[in-house]
N, C-alpha and C positions, 0 to 999 in steps of 0.2 A: 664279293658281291653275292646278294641271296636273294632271288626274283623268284616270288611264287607266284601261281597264278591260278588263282580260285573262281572256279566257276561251277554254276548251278542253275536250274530252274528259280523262280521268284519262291519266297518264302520255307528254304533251305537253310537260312542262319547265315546266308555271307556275310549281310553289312554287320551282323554281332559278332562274327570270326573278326571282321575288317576294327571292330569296336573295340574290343578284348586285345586284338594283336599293339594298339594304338594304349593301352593301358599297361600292356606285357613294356613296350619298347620304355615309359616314364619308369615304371617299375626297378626297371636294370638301370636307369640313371642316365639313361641316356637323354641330352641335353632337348628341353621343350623347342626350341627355336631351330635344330636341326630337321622336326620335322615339319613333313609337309604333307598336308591330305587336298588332295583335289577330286571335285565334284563338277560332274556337266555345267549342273546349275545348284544356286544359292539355294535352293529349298531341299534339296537332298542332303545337305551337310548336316540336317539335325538331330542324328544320333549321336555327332561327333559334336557338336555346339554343347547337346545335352550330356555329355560325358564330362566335357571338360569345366563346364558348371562346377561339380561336385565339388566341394571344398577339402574333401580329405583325398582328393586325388595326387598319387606320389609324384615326384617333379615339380620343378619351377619354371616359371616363363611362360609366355602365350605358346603355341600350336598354332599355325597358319593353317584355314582352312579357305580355299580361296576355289575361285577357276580359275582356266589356264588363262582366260583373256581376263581377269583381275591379276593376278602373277604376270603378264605383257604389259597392263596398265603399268604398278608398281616398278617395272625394269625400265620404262620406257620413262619414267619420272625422275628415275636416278640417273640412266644413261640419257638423257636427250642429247645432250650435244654431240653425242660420238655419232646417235644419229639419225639428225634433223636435218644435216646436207645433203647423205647420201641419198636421204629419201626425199628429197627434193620442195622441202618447206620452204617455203617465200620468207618467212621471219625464225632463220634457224636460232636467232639470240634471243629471243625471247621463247617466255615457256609455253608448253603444248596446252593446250586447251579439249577434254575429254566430252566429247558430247552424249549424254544419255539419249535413248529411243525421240523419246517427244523431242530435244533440241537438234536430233538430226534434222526430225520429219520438217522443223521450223527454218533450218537453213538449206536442208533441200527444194523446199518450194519459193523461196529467194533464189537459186541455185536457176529451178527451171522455169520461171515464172516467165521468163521472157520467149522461152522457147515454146512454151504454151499458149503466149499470147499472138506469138507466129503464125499458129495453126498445127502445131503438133498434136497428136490424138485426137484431130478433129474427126469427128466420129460421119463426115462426109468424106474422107479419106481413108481413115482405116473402119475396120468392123468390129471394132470393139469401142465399148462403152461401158467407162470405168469412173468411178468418183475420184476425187484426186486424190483420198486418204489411201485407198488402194491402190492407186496408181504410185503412189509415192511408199508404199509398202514394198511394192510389188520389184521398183528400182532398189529399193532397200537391201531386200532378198537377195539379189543378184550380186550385190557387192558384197556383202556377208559369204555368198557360198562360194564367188570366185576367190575371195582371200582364204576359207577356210581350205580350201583345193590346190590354191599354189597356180590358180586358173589367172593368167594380167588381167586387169577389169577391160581393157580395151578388146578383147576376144569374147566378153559373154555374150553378145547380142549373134556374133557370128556361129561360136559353138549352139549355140538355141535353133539357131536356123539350119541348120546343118542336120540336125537329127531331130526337128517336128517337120512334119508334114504340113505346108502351110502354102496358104493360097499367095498372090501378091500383094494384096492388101494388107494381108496377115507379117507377110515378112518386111512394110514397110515399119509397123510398130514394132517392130523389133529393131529395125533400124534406128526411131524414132527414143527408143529405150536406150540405148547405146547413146547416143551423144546426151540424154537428160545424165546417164551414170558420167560421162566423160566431163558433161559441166561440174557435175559434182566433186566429182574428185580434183578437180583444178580450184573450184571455190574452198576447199577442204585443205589445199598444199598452199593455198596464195594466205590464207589466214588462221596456219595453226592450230586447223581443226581437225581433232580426231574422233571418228567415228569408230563403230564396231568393227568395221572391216579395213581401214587405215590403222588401227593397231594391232590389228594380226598380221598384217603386212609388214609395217615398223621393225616388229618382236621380231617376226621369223625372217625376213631378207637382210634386218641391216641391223640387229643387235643379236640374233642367236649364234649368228655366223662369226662372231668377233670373239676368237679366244677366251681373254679377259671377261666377258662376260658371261659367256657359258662358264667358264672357271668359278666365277664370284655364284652362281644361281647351283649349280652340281656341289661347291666344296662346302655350302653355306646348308642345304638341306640334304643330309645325304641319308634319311629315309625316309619315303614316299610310299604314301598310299591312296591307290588311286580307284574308287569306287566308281561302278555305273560304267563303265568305259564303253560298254555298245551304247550308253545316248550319250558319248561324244564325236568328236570332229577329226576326220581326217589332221587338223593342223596336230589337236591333242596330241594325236596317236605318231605322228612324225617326231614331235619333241621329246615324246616318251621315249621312242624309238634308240634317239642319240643320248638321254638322259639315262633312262636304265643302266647300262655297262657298268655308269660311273659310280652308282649309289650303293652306298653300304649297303642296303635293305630296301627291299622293296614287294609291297603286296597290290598284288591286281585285283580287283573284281567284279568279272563278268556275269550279268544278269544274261542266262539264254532264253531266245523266244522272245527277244524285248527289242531296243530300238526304235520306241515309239517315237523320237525327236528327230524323226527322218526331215519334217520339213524346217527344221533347224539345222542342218546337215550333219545330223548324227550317222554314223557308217557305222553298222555293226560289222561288217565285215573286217575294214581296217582293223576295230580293236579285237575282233580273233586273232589278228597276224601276230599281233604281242607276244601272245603264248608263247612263239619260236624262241623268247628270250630267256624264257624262265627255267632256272634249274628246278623247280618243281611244281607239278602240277595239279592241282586237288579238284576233284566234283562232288559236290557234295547233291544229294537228290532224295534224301530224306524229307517231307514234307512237312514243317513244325505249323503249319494255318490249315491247309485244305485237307481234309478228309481221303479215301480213297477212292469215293464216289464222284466228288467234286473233281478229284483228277483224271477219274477217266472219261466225265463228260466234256472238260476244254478239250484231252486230247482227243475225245470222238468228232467232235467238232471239227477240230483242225485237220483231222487227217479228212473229213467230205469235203476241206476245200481244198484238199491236194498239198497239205502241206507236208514240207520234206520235217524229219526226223530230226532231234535236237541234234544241235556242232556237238561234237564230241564223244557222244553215242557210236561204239562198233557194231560191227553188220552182227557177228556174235551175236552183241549183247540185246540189238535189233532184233534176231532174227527168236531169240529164248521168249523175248517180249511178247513176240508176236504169238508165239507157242503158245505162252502162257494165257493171251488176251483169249484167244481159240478154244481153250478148257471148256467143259463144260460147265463143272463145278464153279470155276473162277466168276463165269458168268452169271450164276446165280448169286453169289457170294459180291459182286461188284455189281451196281446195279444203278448207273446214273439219275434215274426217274427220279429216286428217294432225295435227292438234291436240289431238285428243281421244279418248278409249276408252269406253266403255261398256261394264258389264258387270251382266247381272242373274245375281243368285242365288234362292235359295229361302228360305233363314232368315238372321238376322241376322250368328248369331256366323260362318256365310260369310263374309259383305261384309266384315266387319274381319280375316279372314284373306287376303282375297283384295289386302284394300290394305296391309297388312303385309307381304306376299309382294314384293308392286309397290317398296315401300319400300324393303326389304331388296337389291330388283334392282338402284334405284335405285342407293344407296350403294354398291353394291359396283363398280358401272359408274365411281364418281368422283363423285359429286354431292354436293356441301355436304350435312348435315343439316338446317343454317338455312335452305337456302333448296327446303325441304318443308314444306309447311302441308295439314293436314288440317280441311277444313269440313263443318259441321252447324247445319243450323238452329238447333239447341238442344245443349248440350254437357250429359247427364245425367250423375250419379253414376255409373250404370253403364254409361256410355260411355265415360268416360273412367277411370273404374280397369281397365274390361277393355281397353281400347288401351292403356294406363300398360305395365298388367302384360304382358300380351305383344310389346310392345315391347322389355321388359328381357330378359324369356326368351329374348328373340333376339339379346340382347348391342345392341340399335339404341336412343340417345338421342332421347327424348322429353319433353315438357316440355307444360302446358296453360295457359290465361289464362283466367279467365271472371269478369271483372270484374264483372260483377253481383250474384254468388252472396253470399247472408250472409256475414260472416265464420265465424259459428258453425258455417257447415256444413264449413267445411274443418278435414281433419284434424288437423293442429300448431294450428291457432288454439282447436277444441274441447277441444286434450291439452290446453292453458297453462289455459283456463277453469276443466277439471273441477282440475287439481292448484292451483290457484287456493283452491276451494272445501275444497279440502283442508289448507292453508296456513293463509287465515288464519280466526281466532277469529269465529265468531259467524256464520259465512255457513250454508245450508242444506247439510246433508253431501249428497255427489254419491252419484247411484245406484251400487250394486255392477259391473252393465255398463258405466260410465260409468268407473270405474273400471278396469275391466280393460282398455279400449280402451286407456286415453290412459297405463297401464301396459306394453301392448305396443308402443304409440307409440313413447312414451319412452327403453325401452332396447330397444336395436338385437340381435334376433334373438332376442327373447323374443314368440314369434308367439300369437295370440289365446286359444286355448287351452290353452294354458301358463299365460298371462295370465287366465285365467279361472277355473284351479285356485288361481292363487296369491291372487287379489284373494277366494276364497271361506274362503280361511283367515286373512289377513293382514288382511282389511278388515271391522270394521264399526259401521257408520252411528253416530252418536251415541254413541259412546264415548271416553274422554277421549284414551287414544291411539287415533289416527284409523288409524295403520297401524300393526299390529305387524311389529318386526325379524325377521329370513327365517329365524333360527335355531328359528321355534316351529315349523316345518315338520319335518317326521320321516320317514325311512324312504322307503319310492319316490316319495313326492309329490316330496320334497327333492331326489333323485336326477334324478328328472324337470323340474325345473325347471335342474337344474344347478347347479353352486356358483360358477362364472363369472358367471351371468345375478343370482342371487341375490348376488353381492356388487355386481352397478351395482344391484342393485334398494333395496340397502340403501343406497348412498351418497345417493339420490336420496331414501329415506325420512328419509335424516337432513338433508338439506340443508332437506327439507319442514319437519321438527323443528324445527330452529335458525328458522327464520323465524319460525313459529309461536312461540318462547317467545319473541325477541326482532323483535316486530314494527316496531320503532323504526325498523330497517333498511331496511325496504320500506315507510314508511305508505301510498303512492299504490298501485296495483293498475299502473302503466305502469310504476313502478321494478320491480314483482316482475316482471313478462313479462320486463323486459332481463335481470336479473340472472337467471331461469329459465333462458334460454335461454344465453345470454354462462356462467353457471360449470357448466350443468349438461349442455343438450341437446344444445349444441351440442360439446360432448365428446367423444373419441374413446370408443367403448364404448356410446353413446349414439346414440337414434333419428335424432335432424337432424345429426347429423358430416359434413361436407361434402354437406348439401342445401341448394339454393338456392335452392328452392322455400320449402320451410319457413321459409327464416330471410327470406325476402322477407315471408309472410304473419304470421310473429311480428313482425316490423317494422310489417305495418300494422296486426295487433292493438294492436302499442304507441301508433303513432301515434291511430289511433281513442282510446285509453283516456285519452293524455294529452289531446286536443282535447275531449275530455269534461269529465276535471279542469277546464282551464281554464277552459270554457264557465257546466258546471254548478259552478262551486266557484263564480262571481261573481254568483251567483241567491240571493237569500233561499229560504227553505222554502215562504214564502208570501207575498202581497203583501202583507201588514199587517207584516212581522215586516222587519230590516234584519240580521239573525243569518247568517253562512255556514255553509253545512253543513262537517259536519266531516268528516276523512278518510275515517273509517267508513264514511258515510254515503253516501259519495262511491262506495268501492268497491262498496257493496250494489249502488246503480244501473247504476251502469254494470254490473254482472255481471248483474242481473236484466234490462236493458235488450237487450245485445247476444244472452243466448240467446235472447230472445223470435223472431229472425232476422229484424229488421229489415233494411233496404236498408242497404249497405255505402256508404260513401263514396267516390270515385276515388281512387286514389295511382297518382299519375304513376310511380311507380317502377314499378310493374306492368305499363305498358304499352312500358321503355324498357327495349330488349335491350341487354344485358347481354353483354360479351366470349364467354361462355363460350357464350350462347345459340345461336351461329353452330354448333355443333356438335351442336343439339337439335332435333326435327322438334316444329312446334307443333302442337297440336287445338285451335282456339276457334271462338266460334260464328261466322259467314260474317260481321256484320256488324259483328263486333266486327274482325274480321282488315280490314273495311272502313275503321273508323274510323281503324285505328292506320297507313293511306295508306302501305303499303309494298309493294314489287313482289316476287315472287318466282319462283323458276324451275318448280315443278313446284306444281299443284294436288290434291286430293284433293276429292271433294264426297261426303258420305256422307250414305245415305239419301233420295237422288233424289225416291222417291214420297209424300215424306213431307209433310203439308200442311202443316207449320210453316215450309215456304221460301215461302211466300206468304201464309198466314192471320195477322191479327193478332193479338197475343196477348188474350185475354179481356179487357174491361178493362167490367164492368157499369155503372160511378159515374164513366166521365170517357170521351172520347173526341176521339183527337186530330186527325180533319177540321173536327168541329162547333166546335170549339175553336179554330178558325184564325181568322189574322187574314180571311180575303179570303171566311170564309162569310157566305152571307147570312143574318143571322138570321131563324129561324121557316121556312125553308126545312127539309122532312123529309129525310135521310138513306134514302135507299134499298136496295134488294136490288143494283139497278142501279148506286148510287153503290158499294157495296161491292166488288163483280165489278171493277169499273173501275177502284179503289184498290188492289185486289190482283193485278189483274195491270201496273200500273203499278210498284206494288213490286218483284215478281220481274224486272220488263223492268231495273229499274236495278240490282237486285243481280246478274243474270247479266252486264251490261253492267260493273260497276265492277269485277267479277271475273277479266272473260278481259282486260280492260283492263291487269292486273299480274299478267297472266303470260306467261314470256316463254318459254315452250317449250312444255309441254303439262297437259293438264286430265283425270285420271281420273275418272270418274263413277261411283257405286257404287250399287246397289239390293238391298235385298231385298225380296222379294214379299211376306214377312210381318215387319213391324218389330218395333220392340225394345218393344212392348206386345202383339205376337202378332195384332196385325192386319191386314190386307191394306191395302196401300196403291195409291193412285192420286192422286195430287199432280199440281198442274199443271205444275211442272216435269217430270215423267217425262212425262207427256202431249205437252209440246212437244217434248220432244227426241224421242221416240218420230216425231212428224209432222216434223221436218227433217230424221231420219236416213231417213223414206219418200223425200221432198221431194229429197233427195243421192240416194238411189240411182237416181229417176224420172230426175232431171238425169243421170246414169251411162246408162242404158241407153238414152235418146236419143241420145245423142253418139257412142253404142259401135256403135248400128247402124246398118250401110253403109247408103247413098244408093239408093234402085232406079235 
């Protein structure tokens, strides 16, 4: 057995240590299929996807790169029967059925719908008011962190109240969360449905535990490499735990100062305990992205929010550090200012002209586009159509990712929806503005209110032709819309037509998005003709719509009945499911740039540009003062400290614990930040944000005290000696 255990600061060389070692192991001939690389998540794997591309790469066979709960899936497909009794499925002879994000959120609101129409979370009972995509997130969470913990789900509502401080109203919804999770998990064992947190359950109680199949999962992969491991899960790091001993070979590696996927129940702690297993242990802290400047302005950063010292760092090596910071000379010689700009303004649409402007300089000096990232706590609506748009106005390529957002809320995915509802027979006809949107969508330079004359003529509700032909329009309306605009408007009415009278073409609602988009959108004449934006998000509306079909097409209607729903049936749901604006599901495609991307400046929110672990040459931080670079997001019915593996239960949650969690956050998101980048960091504020109110964030607080702290340092040094 050979367990090393590589750890570093971000941008140190681990995952090309982790790359190279994973090239070393094919090299000496050691068989492709013995190994195994595990990643938190599916978008981390792509330095190992992009390796094993290569076609002159030595060895034969696939390389499994998976997560641990795809490696659970896969065990739980081959073992089921050993065990679908023990864990107590109502149809243990028939096979498991795997529900993606979006098909939970669609059988958990079957699940509680009855219990809602009771009067649960009536917001004249408890004090909270929640939408029910959140609401049903928010039960979600609970069951995800009590499996990834080893927590029964029947205890999270009790552990929650246990250590929040909560009124009686407050611990009734938490009661009220507790039996929606308890419905769940009985709808979920009565019908063979496994969710994210029923198969980490399955995997680690009733098939890790079984000899044989630890035997078969240890003798089949016996070297492991396990990148990221502080953003993954207490469950990871237990299976690692018992798995390590076993393996030929095996390489760790710890990002420190990281653990951003805390509200995914990543524990960086857990995965330090690893370490104890390794016969060797490596720190690598050579910086191959950030400058020396860059690195001592996160670390300036972090240490005014009280943060502790990297894990693995000695008091020694601490204390030389410290010696050294305290030079005088060093101080002149290191000098964070030269890394950074700050700039306050007074109103918002300021700050996005002012880094527009910055941008514009940028490129024209030589600087990739791709390698320009603009961050933000939170990437709203109207943040990012007004950075979109005035980006183009300047003729300057721009591009956004915000993975989290509903699909329904983005624009090409809500245009396919509403012409959807228009298409086929029997769905609810779409509103008239709903109509006119996803009408100026569609055809390219047919702008809103043009769009909104012609959808008041052409369109309405409940009639048997849904759209009338352009020709009913007369005189200046008809002039005003054009006869260019009016003839794509027609082809796309008839394309709508032919579907409609022969539905035979499209029965699944995933065929009509491809064939929507492949004969009509994607078009020249047409809204998405060479958007690649669009046709990324009509791809994971497809994907979503078919993981649905396949999910919900092998469900009975009800557990007494053995009948598959039928096509119909099929598309209602999914169409009433997805605009409700449930949580979108990941598509790895989303977060993997794309040739063309190198010449697009991106805006996503700070930790998402965290996740997807890439370095880049110029930063952007907008809206400094804003509390969301440190505040949690709300979350009233779940909470991801108390929720840990390493809390103590019955232990209260504090004011003091919160302060402390937040500023531990922001210490590691400004630290994994200036980490990958390799030249310089604009900083942007406006004094009144983009909801018109004054801001004072902790972040603008700290820099505000190290830019004091720099210039004190400045005018000591500056003044002669008496």
């Amino acid at each position: 057995m050979s367990v090393t255990f590589v750890s570093g600061p971000a941008g140190t060389g681990k995952t090309t240590r982790a790359v190279a070692h994973l090239q070393n192991l094919l090299a000496s001939n050691v068989p492709a299929n013995s190994i195994l690389v595990l990643v938190p998540q599916q978008t981390l794997a792509q330095p190992y996807r992009q390796v094993l591309r290569q076609p002159n790469l030595p060895g034969s066979g696939p390389v499994d790169v998976l997560t641990l709960n795809g490696l659970a899936q896969k065990t739980i497909e081959l073992f089921w029967p050993l065990g679908a009794v023990s864990s107590g499925f109502g149809r243990p002879h028939q096979p498991p059925i795997f529900l993606t994000i979006e098909t939970a959120q669609y059988y958990l609101r079957q699940a509680i719908g009855p219990l809602l129409r009771q009067g649960y979370f009536d917001p004249q009972v408890v004090p909270i008011t929640i939408s029910l995509p959140r609401l049903m997130s928010q039960i979600l969470d609970n069951l995800n962190k009590a499996a990834l913990i080893g927590l029964p789900h029947t205890e999270v509502g009790g552990q929650l109240a246990a250590s929040l401080t909560l009124e009686p109203a407050s611990r009734v919804a938490l009661e009220h969360t507790q039996a929606c999770v308890n419905r769940f998990r009985d709808t979920c064992l009565a019908r063979n449905l496994l969710d994210f947190s029923l198969r980490i359950e399955t995997f680690h109680r009733h098939l890790w535990p079984v000899a044989g199949v630890r035997q078969f999962l240890t003798s089949r992969y016996r070297h492991l490499i396990i990148d990221n491991i502080e953003e993954d899960t207490p469950f990871a790091h237990s299976v690692l735990r018992d798995w390590l001993p076993q393996a030929e070979s095996a390489l760790l590696v710890n990002d420190e100062d990281a653990g951003f996927r805390i509200f995914l129940g990543a524990n960086w702690r857990t995965a330090a305990g690893l370490a104890s297993l390794s016969q060797q242990n490596e720190r690598l802290t050579e910086s191959r992205v950030a400058p020396p400047d860059m690195l001592a302005l996160g670390q300036r950063l972090a240490e005014l929010l009280h943060y502790p010292p990297p894990a693995g760092e000695s008091a020694s090596r601490r204390k030389s550090k410290k010696s050294k910071t305290q030079n005088p000379k060093s101080k002149i010689d290191i000098d964070p200012r030269r890394v950074f700009t700050f700039e306050q303004v007074r109103f918002y649409p300021q700050m996005l002209t002012w880094v527009i402007d910055k941008i514009a300089a940028l490129i024209r000096a030589g600087a990739p586009p791709g390698e320009i990232v603009v961050l933000a706590p939170f990437v709203s609506d109207a943040l990012r159509f007004s950075f979109i748009q005035r980006m183009q106005e300047r003729g300057l390529p721009a591009r956004s990712h915000r993975p989290s957002r509903p699909l329904n809320e983005e624009p090409a995915a809500k245009t396919a929806l509403t012409l959807a509802r228009l298409a086929f027979p029997g769905f609810t006809p779409p509103q008239p503005f709903d109509v006119a949107q996803a009408l100026s969508q569609a055809v390219a330079g047919l702008d809103l209110v043009r769009a909104s004359l012609l959808a008041q003529v052409v369109y309405r509700p409940g009639e048997a032709a849904v759209l009338a032909p352009f020709e009913q329009l007369e005189g200046p309306l008809r002039e005003r819309i054009t006869y260019n605009l009016g003839r794509k408007y027609d082809q796309l009415r008839g394309w709508l037509a032919q579907v409609q009278a022969d539905d035979v073409a499209a029965p699944f609602i995933d065929h009509f998005f491809g064939r929507l988009f492949g004969e009509v959108l994607s078009q020249p004449g047409f809204g998405y003709h060479a958007s690649r934006e669009a046709g990324e998000t009509i791809a994971n509306l497809i994907d979503s719509a078919r993981q649905f079909r396949q999910v919900v097409g092998q469900v009975p209607p009800s557990e007494t009945s053995d009948d598959k729903p039928a096509p119909a049936q099929l598309n209602r749901a999914y169409l009433d499911t997805i605009e409700q604006g449930i949580a979108a599901a990941q598509y790895v495609r989303s977060w993997d740039a794309a040739p063309d991307d190198a010449d697009a400046v991106l805006i996503t929110p700070a930790t998402t540009f965290l996740m997807s672990n890439r370095p880049v040459t110029y930063q952007f931080w907008l809206d400094a003062g804003s509390s969301g670079w440190w505040e949690r997001i709300a979350q009233p019915l779940t909470h991801p400290y108390v929720l840990a593996a390493d809390w103590l239960p019955g232990r209260v949650w504090t004011d003091d614990d919160e302060v402390a969690a937040q500023h531990d956050r922001l210490a590691r998101l400004v630290l994994g930040l200036t980490r990958r980048c390799r030249e310089h960091i604009f900083i942007a504020n406006a004094e009144v944000g983009e909801q018109g109110y004054d801001q004072r964030g902790q972040l603008l607080i700290t820099l505000q005290r190290l830019l004091r702290q720099l210039q004190k340092t400045e005018d000591h040094f500056s003044t002669p000696s008496p």
